[in-house]
N, C-alpha and C positions, 0 to 999 in steps of 0.2 A: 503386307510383305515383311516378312522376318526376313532383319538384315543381321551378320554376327558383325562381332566387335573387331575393329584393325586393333592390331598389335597397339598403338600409338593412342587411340582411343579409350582402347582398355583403361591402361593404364591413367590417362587425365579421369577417367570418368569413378576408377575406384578410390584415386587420391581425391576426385573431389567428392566422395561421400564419407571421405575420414569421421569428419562429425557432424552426420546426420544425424547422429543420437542424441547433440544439443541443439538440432534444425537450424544446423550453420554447416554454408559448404566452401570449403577451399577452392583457390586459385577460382573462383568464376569469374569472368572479364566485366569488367565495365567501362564505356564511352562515355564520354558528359560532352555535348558540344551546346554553345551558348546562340544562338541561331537571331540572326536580323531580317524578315520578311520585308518584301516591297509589292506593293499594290495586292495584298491578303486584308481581307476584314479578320478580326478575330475568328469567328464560323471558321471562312474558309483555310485558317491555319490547321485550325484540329482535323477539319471534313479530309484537307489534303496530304497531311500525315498518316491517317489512319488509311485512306484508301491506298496509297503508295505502301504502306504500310503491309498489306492484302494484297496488292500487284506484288510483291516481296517473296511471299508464299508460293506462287504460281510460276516467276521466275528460279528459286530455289527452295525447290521440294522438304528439304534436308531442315528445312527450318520449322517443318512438323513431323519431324522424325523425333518419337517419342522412346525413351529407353526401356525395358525390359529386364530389370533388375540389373547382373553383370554379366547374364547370359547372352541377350542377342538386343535388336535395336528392333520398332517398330513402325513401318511407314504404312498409313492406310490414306487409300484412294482419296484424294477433294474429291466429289462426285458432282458439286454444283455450287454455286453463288452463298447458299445454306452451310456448307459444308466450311468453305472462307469465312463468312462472317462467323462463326462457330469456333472459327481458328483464332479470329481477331478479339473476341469476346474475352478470350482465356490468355490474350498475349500485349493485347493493349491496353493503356491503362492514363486516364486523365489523373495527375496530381495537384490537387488544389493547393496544401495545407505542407508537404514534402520540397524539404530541399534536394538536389541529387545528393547530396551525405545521407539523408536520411532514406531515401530509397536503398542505397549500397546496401547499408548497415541491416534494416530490418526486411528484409526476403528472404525467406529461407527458400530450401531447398527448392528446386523446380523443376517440372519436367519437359517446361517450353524455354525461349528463349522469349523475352520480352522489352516493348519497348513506353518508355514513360514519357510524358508529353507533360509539362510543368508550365501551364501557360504565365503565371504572373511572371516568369524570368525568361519565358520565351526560351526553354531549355530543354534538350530531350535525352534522355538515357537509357542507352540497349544494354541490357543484359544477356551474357550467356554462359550457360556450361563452358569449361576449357575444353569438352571431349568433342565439343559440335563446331566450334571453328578455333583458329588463333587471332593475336591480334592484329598481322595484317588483315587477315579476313575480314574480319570488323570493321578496320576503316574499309576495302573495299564494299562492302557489305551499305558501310552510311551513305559512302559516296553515291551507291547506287539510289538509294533512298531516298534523296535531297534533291536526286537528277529526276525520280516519277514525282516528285511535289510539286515542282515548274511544269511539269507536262501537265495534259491535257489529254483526256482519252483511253488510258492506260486499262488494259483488262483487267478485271480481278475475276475471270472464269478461267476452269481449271480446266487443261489442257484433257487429251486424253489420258486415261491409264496409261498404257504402255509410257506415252513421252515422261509422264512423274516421273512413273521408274526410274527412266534411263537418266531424270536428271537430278538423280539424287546421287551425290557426289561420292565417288567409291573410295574406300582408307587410302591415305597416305600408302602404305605398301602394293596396292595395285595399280594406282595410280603413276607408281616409279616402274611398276612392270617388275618388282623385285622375283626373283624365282621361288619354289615351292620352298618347304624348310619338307629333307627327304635323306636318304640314307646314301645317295650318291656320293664321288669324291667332290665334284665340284661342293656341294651342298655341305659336306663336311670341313669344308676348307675354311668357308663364309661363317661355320658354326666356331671353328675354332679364333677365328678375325672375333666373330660377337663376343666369346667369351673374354678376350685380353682387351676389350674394349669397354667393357662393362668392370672387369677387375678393376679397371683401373677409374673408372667412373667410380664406382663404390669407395675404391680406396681413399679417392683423394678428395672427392667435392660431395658424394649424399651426406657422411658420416659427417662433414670437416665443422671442428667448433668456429666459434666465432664471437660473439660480443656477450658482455655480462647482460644477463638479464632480470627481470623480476621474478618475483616467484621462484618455486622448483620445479621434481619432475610431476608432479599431482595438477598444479596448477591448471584451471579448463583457461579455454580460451574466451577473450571477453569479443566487444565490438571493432572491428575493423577499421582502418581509416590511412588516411596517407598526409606525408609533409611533402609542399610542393616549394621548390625555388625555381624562380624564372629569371633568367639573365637580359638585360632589357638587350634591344636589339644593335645596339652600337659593344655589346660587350661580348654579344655572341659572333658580330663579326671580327671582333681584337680576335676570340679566340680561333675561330677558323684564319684566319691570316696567321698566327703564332703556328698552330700545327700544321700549316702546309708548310712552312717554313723548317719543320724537321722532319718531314714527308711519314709525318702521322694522320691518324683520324681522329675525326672528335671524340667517337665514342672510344676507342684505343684512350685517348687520352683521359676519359673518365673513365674507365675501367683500371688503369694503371693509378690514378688520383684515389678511385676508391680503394683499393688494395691498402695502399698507404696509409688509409684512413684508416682501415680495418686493423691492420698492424699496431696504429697507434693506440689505438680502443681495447685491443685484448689484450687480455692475463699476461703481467710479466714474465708467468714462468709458460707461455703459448709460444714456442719458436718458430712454428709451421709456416710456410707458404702460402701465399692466396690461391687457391683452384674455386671456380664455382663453374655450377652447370650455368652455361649461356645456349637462348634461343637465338637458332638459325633460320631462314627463310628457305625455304627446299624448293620454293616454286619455279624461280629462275629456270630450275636442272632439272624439272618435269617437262615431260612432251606436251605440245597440243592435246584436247586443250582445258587440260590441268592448271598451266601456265600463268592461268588468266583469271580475270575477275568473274567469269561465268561458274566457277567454284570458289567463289570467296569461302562457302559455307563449310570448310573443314580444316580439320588440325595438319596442315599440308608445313609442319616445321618439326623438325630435330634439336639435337643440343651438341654441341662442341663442350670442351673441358680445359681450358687455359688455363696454364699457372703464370703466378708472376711471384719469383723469387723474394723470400725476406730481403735482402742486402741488394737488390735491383734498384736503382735511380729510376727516378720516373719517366722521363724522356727513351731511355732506353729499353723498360718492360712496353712504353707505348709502342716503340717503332716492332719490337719483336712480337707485340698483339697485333699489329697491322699488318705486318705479314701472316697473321696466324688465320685473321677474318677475308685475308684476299687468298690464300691457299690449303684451307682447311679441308673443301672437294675433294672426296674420289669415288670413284666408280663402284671398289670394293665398299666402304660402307656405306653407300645406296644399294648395294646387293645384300648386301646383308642386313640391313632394316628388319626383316622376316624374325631375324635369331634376337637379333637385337634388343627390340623389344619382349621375344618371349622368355629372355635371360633376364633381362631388365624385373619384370613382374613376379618371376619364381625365385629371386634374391629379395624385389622389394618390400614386397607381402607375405614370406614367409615369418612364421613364426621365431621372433629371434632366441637362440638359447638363453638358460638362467642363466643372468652372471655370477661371478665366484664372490665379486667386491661389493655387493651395491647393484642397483642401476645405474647403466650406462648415462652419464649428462647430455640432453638431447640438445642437436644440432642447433645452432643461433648465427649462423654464419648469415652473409649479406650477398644475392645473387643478382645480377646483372642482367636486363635484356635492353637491347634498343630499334626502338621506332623507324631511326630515321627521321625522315626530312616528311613530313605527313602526308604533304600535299604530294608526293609520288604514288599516296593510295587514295585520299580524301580531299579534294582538287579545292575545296573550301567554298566556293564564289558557283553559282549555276542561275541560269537567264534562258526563260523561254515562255512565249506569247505573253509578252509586257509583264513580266512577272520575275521575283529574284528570292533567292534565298542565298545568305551568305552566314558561313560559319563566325565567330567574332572570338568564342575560345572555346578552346579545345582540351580535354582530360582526360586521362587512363590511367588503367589500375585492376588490378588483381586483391579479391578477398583474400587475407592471409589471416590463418587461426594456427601457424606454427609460431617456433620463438625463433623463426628467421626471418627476414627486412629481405624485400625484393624492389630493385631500383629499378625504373623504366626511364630512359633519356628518348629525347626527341626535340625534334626543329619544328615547331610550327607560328607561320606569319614574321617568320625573323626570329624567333625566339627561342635559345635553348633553354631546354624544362627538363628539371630534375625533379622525378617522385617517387617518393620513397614509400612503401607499401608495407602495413606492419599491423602488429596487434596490440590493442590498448591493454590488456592483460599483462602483456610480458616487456613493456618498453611506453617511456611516457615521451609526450611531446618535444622535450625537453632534449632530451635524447635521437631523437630522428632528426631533430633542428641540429645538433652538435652534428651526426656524422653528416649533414652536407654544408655545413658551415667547415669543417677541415677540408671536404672534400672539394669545395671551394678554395681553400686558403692554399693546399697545394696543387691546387692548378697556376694559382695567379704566384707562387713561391717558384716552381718551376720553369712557367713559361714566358713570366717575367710581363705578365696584361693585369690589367684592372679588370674586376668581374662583377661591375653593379648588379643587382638586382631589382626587380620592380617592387 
C-alpha cells in the first residue's frame, strides 16, 4: 500500500534527511527509560520485551510503514508470524557492550523505528523518525509496551489485510478532517490565514540568531548529545507552589527564564526578541479516535510562535505565555493545516538566493518543547499475573546536527528535568551547563525558591 506524505510529515521527514550524506539524521526522537523487573528471570526480560515488542507491530501498523524516498510512504501486508518476526529481526536489537549515549550517537539513518534492550543496566531505548510519531507518541507508544510485558498471552499474528490498513494512522491533516487545499473562496481565505501565518513564522523564529557558537558556516556537524539538570523533588515542588502563586505554568516559567538566558548569552550588538517555534499537542482537539493512544504512532502536533520581549520581566512574559499556551486554539488554523504546511515546505526547502554580503550566519537560537508531567502519557509502574515492571528513570531527546540547542522540560516521579539537546561540533559541555545554570539562577532570582539539584 502506497501511502503519500501529510503535509506535517513531509516536512519532519526531509529535515530529517538534511545530513544523510554524513549518515546522521536530524531531530530523530529518543526514549531511554531505566526499567526495574519483579519476578522476570533474565530470559524472560528479553523473551518479554521483544514479543511485546511484535504485539506493538500488529497493534500499530504504522510502525512498519517504510519511507519511499520523499515521494510517498510504504505499508506492505504482515501476512504471518514470519512476516513479524522478520519485522523484529530489523527493529530489535540486544546491546551488550552500548550505553543508551552510544546507541543515540552511532545509528545512522533508518528506515524502521527501533527498540534497544541493554540488559547490564536493565535499560531500553526506542528510537524513531520525527515523521513517524512525536514525543507524546512515544511515551504513549512505551507506555503500551511495558503494559504487553506483564501480560501474558498477547498475539503477535497479524490481523487481516484490510484491518492493517485501516490502522495505520492517517496525517495529521485528515485526521483533523482539515478541508481540500482548492480554488474555492472558503479555500482561499485559509490560503491567505496560512500565508501571514508562515510570514510571520519565517520572519521571526526559522531565520532568528541566537548564541555564539563554534566553528563557521562550513563547519559539518559532529556527535550529538544533551546536558541534563534534575531539580530534586522538594525543589520542583518550592517551584510549582512559587508559579501558582502568580497563576503561571512551570513551563511558562522556563520559557520566560530561558528567553532571559538567551538574551544574556547573545551578541551585545543582538537587540532582538525571543520567538521560537514551540511544539503543540493537537491531540486534545482531534475527534474520536485520533484523540487517543490507539494512534500513538504519528506526528498528531503543530507549533505556536511566542515572543517574549527584550525589556520584559520575567514574571510578566511568564503570565502573558500562560495565557498564550491556554488560548493559542482556533478553529481557522486547524483549517488551515492543509496551506499551512504546503507554505511552510515551498519557503523551507527552496533554494535561497546569493547573497550580496557573504553568507547569511546560520540560525543558533535555543527552541523549547515541553513534556509535561510524563506519567499523563507513560503511567511508570504496571502489575499483572504476579509480575511488575516499573520505570526508575526516565530521558528524552532529539538528534540535533544544527547550531541550534533544543530544550525539552518535563515532570517525571517528582522531578523537574531540563535537557538540553545540542551538537558537540558547534557548542562544548561547558556551554549547555552555563545556559541552564543561568536558566536556573533566574528562576530562583525571580521567584524567590531555592532550586537544588540532584
Amino acid at each position: 500500500m502506497h501511502i503519500p506524505w501529510g503535509g506535517a510529515e513531509n516536512i519532519y521527514r526531509r529535515v530529517g534527511l538534511s545530513f544523510q550524506h554524513l549518515d546522521k539524521e536530524h531531530w530523530r526522537i529518543h526514549c531511554v527509560c531505566r526499567l526495574s523487573f519483579t519476578n522476570f528471570s533474565p530470559d524472560d526480560r528479553l523473551r518479554s520485551l521483544r514479543n511485546a515488542w511484535k504485539s506493538l507491530v500488529i497493534e500499530f501498523p504504522r510502525l512498519a510503514v517504510r519511507p519511499n524516498g520523499t515521494t510517498s510512504k510504504i505499508y506492505r501486508v504482515l501476512s504471518d508470524e514470519t512476516d513479524v518476526e522478520n519485522w523484529a529481526n530489523e527493529s530489535f536489537f540486544v546491546e551488550l557492550e552500548k550505553t543508551p549515549g552510544d546507541v543515540v550517537r552511532t545509528l545512522g539513518p533508518c528506515d524502521l523505528p527501533s527498540l534497544h534492550f541493554l540488559p547490564a543496566s536493565s535499560e531500553i531505548v526506542l528510537l524513531t523518525s520525527h515523521w513517524r510519531m512525536d514525543g507524546v507518541g512515544a511515551l504513549m507508544l512505551l507506555d503500551r509496551l511495558l503494559t504487553l510485558v506483564v501480560l501474558e498471552g498477547h498475539s503477535t499474528i497479524p490481523s487481516s489485510p484490510e484491518n492493517q490498513c485501516l490502522r495505520v494512522s492517517p496525517s495529521l491533516e485528515d485526521a483533523a478532517n482539515c478541508p481540500p487545499m482548492d480554488a474555492s473562496p472558503a479555500s482561499t481565505m485559509l490560503k491567505s490565514y496560512a500565508n501571514s501565518w508562515i510570514d510571520n513564522m519565517h520572519r521571526q523564529a526559522i531565520n532568528a540568531s541566537g548564541l555564539p557558537y563554534n566553528g563557521d558556516n562550513t563547519t559539518p556537524p559532529g556527535d550529538t548529545t544533551q546536558e541534563t539538570m534534575n531539580l530534586t523533588p522538594s525543589a520542583t515542588k518550592a517551584l510549582m507552589i512559587a508559579c501558582k502563586s502568580k497563576a503561571i505554568s512551570i513551563s511558562a516559567a522556563v520559557h520566560a527564564a530561558l528567553a532571559q538566558t538567551v538574551f544574556s548569552l547573545s551578541p551585545e550588538d543582538d537587540k532582538s526578541d525571543y520567538t521560537t517555534v514551540m511544539a503543540v499537542n493537537l491531540r486534545p482537539y482531534l475527534p474520536p479516535p485520533y484523540n487517543g493512544p490507539d494512534h500513538a504512532v504519528q506526528t498528531y502536533v503543530a507549533s505556536i510562535i511566542p515572543t517574549v520581549p527584550r525589556n520584559q520581566k520575567l514574571t510578566e512574559a511568564a503570565q502573558d505565555l500562560t495565557r498564550t499556551y491556554r488560548n493559542w486554539y482556533s478553529e481557522e488554523f486547524i483549517r488551515a493545516l492543509r496551506w499551512i504546511y504546503t507554505i511552510h515546505a515551498e519557503r523551507l526547502f527552496k533554494s535561497p538566493p546569493k547573497p550580496s554580503g557573504g553568507r547569511p550566519k546560520p540560525p543558533s537560537g535555543v527552541t523549547l518543547s515541553s513534556l509535561g508531567v510524563v506519567e499523563g502519557f507513560l503511567k511508570g509502574a504496571y502489575d499483572g499475573k504476579g509480575k511488575g515492571v516499573m520505570v526508575e528513570q526516565f530521558s528524552f531527546g532529539v538528534t540535533m546536527m544544527t547550531r541550534q540547542m533544543l530544550l525539552y522540560v518535563w515532570t517525571f516521579a517528582g522531578r523537574l528535568t531540563l535537557s538540553l539537546c545540542y551538537n558537540e561540533a558547534y557548542y562544548q559541555e561547558a556551554m549547555a551547563r552555563e545556559v541552564l545554570e543561568r536558566l536556573r539562577d533566574f528562576l530562583e532570582s525571580e521567584l524567590a525558591v531555592s532550586l537544588d539539584v540532584e
